[in-house]
C-alpha positions in Angstrom: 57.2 30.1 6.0 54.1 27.7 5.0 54.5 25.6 2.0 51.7 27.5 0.2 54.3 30.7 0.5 57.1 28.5 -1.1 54.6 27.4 -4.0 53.4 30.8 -4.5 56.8 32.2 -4.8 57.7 29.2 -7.2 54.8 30.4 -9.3 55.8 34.2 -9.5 59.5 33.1 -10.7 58.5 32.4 -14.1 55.9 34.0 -16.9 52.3 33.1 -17.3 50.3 32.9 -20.2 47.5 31.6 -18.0 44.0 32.5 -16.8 44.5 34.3 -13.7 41.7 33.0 -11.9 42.8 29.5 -12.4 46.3 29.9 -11.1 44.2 31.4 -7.9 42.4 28.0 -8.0 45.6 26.4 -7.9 47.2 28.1 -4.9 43.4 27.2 -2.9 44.3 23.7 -3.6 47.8 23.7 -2.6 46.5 25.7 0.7 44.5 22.6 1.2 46.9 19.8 0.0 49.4 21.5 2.8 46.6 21.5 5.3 46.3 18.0 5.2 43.9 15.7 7.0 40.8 14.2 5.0 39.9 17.0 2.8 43.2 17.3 1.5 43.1 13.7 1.3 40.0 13.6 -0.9 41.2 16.0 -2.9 44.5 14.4 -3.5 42.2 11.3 -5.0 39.9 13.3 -6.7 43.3 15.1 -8.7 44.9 11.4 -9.3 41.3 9.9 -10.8 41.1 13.0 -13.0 44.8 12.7 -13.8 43.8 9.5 -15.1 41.1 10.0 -16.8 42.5 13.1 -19.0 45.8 10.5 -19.3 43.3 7.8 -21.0 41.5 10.4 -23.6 44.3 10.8 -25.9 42.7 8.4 -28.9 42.7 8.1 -32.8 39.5 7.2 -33.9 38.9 5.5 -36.9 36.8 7.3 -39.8 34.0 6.1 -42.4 35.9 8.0 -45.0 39.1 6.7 -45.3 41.8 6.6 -42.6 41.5 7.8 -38.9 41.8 10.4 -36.9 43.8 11.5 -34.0 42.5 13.6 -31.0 45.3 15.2 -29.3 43.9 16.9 -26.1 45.3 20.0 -24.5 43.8 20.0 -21.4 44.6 21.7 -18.0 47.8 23.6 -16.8 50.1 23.6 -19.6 54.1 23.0 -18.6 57.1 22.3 -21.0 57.7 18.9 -19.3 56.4 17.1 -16.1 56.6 18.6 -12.7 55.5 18.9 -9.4 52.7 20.8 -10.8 51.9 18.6 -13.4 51.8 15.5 -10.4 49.6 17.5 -8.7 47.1 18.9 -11.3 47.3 17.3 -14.0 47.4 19.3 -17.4 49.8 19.2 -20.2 53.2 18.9 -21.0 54.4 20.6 -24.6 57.1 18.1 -25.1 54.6 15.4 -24.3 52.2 16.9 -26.9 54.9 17.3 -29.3 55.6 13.8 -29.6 52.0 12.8 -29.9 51.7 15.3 -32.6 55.1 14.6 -34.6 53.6 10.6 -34.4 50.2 11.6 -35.4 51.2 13.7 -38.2 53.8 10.8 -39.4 51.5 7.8 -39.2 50.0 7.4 -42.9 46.8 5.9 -41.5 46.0 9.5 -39.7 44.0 11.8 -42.2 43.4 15.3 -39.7 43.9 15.9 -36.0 41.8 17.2 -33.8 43.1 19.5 -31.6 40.6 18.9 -28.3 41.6 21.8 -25.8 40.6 22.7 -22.3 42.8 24.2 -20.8 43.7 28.1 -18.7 46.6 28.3 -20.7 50.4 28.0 -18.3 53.9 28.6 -18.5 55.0 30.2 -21.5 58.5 28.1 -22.1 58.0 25.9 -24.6 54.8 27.2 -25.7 56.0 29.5 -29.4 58.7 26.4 -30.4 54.8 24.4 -30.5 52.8 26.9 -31.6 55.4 26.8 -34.9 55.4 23.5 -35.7 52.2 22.9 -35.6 51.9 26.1 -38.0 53.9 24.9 -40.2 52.1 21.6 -40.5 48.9 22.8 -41.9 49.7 22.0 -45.2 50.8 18.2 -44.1 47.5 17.2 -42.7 44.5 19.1 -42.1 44.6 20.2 -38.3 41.7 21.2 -36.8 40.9 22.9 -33.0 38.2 22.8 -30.9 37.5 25.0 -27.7 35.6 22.6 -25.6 35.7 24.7 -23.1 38.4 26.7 -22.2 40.8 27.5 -24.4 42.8 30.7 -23.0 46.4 32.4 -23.1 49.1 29.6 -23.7 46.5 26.8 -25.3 44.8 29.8 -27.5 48.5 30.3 -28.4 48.6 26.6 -29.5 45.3 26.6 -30.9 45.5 29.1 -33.0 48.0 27.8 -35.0 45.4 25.0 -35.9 44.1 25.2 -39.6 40.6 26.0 -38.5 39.4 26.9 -35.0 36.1 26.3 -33.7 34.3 27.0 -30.6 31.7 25.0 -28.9 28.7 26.6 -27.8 29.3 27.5 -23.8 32.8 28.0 -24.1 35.6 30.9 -23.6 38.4 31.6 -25.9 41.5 33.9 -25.7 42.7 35.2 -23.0 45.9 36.9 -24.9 48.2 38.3 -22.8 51.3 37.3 -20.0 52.0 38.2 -16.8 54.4 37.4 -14.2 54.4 37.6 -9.6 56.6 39.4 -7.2 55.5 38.8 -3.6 56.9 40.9 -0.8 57.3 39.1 2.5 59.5 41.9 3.9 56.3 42.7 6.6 55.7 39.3 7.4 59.2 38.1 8.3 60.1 41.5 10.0 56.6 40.5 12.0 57.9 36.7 13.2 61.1 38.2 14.2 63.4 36.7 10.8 65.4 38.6 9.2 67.0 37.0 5.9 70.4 38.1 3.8 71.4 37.0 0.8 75.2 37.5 -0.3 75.4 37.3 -3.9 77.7 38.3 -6.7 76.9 39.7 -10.1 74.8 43.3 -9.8 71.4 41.8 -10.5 71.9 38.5 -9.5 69.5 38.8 -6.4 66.7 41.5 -8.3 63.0 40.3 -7.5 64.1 38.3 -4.4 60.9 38.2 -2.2 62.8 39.3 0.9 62.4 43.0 0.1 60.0 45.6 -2.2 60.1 45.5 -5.8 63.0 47.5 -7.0 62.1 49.7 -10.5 65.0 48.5 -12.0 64.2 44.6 -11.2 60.3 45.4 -12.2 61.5 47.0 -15.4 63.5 43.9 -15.9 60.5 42.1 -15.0 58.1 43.9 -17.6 60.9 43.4 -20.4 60.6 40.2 -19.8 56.8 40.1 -19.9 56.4 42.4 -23.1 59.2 40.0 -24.6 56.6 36.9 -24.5 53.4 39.3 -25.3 55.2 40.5 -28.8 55.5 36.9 -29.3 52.4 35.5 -28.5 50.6 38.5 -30.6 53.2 37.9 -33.0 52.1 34.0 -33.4 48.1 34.8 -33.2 48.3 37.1 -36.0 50.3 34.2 -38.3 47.5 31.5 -37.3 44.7 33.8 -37.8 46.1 35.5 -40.8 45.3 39.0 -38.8 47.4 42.1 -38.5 49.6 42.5 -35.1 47.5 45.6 -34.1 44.0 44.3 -34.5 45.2 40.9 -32.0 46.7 43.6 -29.7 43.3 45.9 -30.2 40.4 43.6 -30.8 41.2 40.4 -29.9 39.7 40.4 -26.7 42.9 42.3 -24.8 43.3 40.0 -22.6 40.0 39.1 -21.4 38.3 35.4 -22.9 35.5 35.6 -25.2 32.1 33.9 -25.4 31.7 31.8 -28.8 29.7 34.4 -30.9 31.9 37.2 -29.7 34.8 35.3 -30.3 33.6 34.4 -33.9 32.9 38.0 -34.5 36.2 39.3 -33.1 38.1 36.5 -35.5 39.4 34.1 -33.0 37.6 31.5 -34.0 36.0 30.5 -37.5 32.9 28.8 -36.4 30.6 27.5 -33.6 30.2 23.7 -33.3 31.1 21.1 -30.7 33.8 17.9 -30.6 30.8 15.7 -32.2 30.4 18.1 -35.4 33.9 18.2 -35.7 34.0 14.2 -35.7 31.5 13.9 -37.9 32.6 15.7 -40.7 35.7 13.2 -41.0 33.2 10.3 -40.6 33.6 9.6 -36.8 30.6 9.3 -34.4 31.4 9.1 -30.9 29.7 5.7 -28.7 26.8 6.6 -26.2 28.7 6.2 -23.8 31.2 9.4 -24.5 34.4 6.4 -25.7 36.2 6.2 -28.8 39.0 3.9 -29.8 42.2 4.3 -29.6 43.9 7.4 -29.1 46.5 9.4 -29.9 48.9 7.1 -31.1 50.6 7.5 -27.3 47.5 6.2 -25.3 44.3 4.5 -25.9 41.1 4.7 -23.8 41.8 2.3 -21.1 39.3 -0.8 -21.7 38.3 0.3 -24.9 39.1 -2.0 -28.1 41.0 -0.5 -30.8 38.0 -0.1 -33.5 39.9 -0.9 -37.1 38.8 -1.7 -40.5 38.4 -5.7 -40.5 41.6 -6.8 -42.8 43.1 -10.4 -43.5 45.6 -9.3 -40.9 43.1 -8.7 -38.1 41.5 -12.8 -38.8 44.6 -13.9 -38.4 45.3 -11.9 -35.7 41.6 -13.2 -33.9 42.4 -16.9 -34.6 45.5 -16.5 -32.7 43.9 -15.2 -29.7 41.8 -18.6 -29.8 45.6 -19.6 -28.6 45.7 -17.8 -25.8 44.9 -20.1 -22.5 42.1 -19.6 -20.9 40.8 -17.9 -23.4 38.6 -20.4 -25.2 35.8 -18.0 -26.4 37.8 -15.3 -27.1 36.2 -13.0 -25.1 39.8 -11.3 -23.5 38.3 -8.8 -21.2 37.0 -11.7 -18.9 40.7 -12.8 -18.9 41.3 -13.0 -15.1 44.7 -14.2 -12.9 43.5 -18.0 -12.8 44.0 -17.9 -16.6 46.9 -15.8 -16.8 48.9 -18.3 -14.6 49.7 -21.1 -17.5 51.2 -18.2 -19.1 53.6 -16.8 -16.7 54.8 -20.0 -16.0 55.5 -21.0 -20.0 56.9 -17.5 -20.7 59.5 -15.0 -19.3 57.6 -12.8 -17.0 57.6 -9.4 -18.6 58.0 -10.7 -22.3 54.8 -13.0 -21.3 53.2 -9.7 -20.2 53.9 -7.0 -22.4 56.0 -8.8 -25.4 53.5 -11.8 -25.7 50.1 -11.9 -24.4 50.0 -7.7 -25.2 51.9 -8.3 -28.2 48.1 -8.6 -30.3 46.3 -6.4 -27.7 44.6 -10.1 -27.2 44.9 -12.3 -24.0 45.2 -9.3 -21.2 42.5 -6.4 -21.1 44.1 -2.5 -21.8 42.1 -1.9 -18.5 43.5 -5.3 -16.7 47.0 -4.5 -18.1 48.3 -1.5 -15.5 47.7 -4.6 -12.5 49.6 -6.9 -14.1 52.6 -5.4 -15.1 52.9 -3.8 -11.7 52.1 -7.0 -9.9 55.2 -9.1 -12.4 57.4 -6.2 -12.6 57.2 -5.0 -8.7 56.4 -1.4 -9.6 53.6 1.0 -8.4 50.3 1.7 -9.6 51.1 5.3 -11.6 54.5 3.7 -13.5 52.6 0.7 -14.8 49.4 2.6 -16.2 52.1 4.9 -17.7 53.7 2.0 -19.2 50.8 0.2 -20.3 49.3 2.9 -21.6 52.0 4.0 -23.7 52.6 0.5 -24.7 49.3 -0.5 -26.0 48.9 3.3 -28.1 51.9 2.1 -29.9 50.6 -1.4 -31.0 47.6 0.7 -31.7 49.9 2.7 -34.0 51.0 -0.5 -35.4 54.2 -0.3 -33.6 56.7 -3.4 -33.2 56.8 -4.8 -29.3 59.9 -3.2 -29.0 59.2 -0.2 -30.1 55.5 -0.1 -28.1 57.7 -1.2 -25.3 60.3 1.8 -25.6 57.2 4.1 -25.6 55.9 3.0 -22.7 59.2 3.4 -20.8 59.0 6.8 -22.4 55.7 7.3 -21.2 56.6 7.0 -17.5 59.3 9.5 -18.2 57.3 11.7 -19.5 54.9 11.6 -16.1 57.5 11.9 -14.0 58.0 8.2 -12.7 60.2 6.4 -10.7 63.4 5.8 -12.9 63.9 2.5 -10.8 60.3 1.8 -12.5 62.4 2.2 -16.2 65.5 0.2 -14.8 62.9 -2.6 -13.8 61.0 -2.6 -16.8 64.4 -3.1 -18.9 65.6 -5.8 -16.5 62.6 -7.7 -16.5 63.0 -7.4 -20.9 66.1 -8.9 -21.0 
């Protein structure tokens, strides 16, 4: 049994509120990942640079009219926490999002969100507890979703819970609907010569066990199960939409994704526009160069300074840095190793690291940070951007050290690092 089988088997064990044609994508990858040799290993560098890259857009931009704004992005496979798929492709985890939401919608600085989703949808657990908090915040903050470009099954399920939904131009939107995999590999084992039996205890305990056809009884199970997520999903779109149950279930696109004018005319979204109109009309426009500041309050743009309103704090904050060796002209993303040395040797490593020199986002780059902290704390590439960039979204957020440092061990939780990584981090504190 190849190791695509065993992926595609893990894959039919649970519900799907995704776009079908992605999760096809998904198994083509893993065919090729399992293959091996150098197209698998391109594509294994091509996942982790997009990995990071959708890791470093989370920002909070700060608005001409008073406040800021936080993007939260929901982008690729959706899960309820990290795991192997996540590693592999990337995407979104709802407890992740959660906490960037809950700290986005508690930090008095943030005026809206901006809900920036591309995504094919994914697993449904986790999904509805989401959708209804973010419902229920609408009358907190303004909270506003953008399809920019795919926004289908489980994010549509998020998204619409947003205040106002709009659609960018070339984009697809809806996608309502859940299904869920049974694959029979009765032929092909009987064909290698393996025959497979499973002794169990409890009447159904075995039901939908690929080793054997689909039995009604497990596919009525099955279906239950699926129409159990639908009701809810319809059940949630209607709420955020403010539509009845039966014209989602009829008219909402019945499964199939939308362009933007139909899906403005079938009432899944309010409006046409793109991330930029939505931006500007809190105030924000976005550099040439497609960057914003900060982030979510979880995690900045890597190398991008944190763009706030010039306040007594933030001259003091600048004449400090004038402190900082090597640093005499204040420019800190030329800061190189040379300079950091008379540091490390005056200072506890970590607390010169993260609790010092970090401490005023002055001294060591955002983009410079990940290779320090993994060269002083011994840990690999993936922990320390984790931790780095969870660190420095949390002094963005105006955060203590402590507590930007406790986020970013957090933040390499939430990835799914290397716990020694953690146990390192907090050694290296003390």
């Amino acid at each position: 049994m190849n190791k695509v089988t065993e992926m595609r088997r893990l894959l039919g064990a649970t519900a799907w509120a995704m776009d079908y044609g992605y999760l096809q994508q998904m198994l083509a990858h893993a065919e090729l990942l399992a293959a091996g040799g150098p197209l698998a290993e391109g594509l294994m560098a091509s996942l982790k640079e997009r990995n990071q890259v959708e890791a470093a857009r989370r920002q909070q931009i700060s608005a001409s009219k008073g406040g800021a704004v936080a993007v939260l992005p929901i982008y690729g496979c959706i899960t309820q926490r990290s795991s192997w798929m996540s590693y592999f492709f990337g995407g979104t985890t709802t407890e992740g999002f959660t906490q960037q939401f809950r700290q986005a919608l508690a930090d008095p600085n943030v005026t809206a969100i901006i809900l920036d989703v591309d995504s094919p949808g994914g697993s449904v657990s986790g999904v509805d507890e989401l959708a209804a908090e973010i419902y229920a915040s609408r009358g907190k903050k303004k909270i506003v979703a953008i399809s920019n470009t795919l926004n289908a099954s489980a994010a549509y399920y998020l998204s619409s819970q947003a205040s106002e939904l709009v659609v960018s131009p070339s984009s697809l939107t809806g996608s309502i609907g859940v299904y869920q995999a049974h694959e029979n590999d009765a032929g092909y084992l009987e064909n290698i010569g393996v025959e497979i039996t499973l002794i169990s205890a409890g009447k159904f305990k075995v039901e939908g066990n690929p080793y054997e056809a689909l039995s009604e009884s497990a596919r009525a199970a099955m279906q239950k199960t699926v129409d159990g997520y639908y009701k809810a999903f319809v059940k949630a779109v209607a709420r955020g939409r403010g539509a009845k149950i039966a014209d989602v279930i009829n008219g909402y696109g019945e499964g199939r994704v939308l362009m933007s004018d139909d899906a403005v005319s079938a009432g899944l979204a309010d409006s046409i526009g793109t991330l930029d109109s939505v931006l500007a009309k809190f105030g924000v426009v976005r550099p040439i160069d497609g960057s914003y500041a900060a982030a979510d309050p979880a995690v900045p743009s890597a190398g991008e300074p944190v763009p706030v309103p010039e306040t007594k704090s933030n001259k003091d904050e600048d004449e400090q840095d004038d402190d900082v060796p090597g640093d005499e002209d204040g420019d800190e993303d030329e800061l190189g190793y040379d300079a950091l040395e008379p540091i490390f040797k005056k200072h506890d490593r970590i607390k010169c690291v993260v609790l010092n020199a970090c401490s005023t986002m002055n001294g060591i780059s955002v983009a410079f940070a990940p290779l320090v902290i993994g060269m002083v704390v011994d840990i690999d590439d993936d922990d320390a951007l984790a931790f780095s960039t969870g660190f420095y979204g949390a002094l963005a957020a105006k955060r203590t050290p402590d507590e930007a440092f406790e986020q970013g061990v957090l933040n390499i939780a939430a990835k799914g690092g290397d716990q020694n990584a953690v146990a390192k981090l907090v050694l290296a504190k003390k």
